[in-house]
Each structure stands twice: as structure tokens, then as C-alpha cells.
N, C-alpha and C positions, 0 to 999 in steps of 0.2 A: 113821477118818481116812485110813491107807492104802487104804483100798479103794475110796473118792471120790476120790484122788485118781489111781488107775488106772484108776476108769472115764474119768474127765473126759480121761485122757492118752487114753483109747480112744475117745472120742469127737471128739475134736480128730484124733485119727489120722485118723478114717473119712470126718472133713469135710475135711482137704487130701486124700485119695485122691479122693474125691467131685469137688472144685475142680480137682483134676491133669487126672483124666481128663475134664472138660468141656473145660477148654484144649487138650486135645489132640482132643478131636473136633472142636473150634473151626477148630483150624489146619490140620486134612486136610479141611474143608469148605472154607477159604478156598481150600488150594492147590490144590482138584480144582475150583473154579471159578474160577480164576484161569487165562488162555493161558500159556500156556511159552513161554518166549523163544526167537525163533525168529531167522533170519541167520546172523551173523557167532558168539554169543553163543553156538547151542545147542550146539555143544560145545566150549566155554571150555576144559574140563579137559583135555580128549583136544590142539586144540592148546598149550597149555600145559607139557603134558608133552613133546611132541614139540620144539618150541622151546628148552626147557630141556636138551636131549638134545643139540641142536643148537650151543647156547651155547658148549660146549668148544670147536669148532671157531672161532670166529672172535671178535673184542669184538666187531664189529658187532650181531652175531645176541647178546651177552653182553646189550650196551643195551637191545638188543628184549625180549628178556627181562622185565629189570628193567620197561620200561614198561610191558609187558604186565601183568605182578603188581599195578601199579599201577593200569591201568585195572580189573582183576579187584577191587580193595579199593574205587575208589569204585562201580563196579558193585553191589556186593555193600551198600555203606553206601545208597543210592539205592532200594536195593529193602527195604532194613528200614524206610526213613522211608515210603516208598509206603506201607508198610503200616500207618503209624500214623496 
């Protein structure tokens, strides 16, 4: 009886590893033919960080900030639903 029931957990193992890795070659096929965003967007991070750096100095640039984070979350929600 134990030994049916650690094949069965070994084979339920081997099929989510099997299922993992098809997903994931799924999602490096979609993003290697998918363009990259290009403009104002392709380096979000880089100004992002530099802004936030900035923010100390002034509330003005504190606001910018903040909206910026926020275009950055629906940005980021827009490209999960793209993808569904």
C-alpha cells in the first residue's frame, strides 16, 4: 500500500514538473515574439529610480513620483490582461 502510494506521489511529481516546464517555455516563446516596449516606457526602471532619488529634494518632484508608481501599476496591469 505504501509503495502505490509513493509511486503515484512520483508520478504526480514528474507530471507538474513536465506541466512547469511546458509553461515556462510557453512564456519565453511568447516574450521572444512579443516587441518590447519601446519610447518613453523602455526604461521605466532606470527613470524611476532616478526620480525617486530626486523626490528628497523637492514635494513637487515627491508627486511626480507617486504618479509615476502609479502609471508603472496600471502599465504593468494592461500588459497582464494583453496577455490573456
Amino acid at each position: 500500500m505504501l509503495i502505490n502510494h509513493s509511486r503515484e506521489q512520483k508520478k504526480l511529481h514528474l507530471l507538474y514538473r513536465s506541466q512547469l516546464h511546458r509553461m515556462q517555455l510557453e512564456t519565453a516563446l511568447r516574450e521572444s515574439t512579443q516587441p518590447q516596449a519601446g519610447g518613453v516606457f523602455a526604461r521605466w526602471r532606470s527613470v524611476s529610480t532616478l526620480l525617486a532619488v530626486l523626490s528628497h529634494l523637492s514635494p513637487t518632484l515627491s508627486r511626480a513620483v507617486k504618479s509615476l508608481k502609479l502609471l508603472g501599476v496600471i502599465i504593468s496591469v494592461a500588459r497582464l490582461l494583453r496577455g490573456k
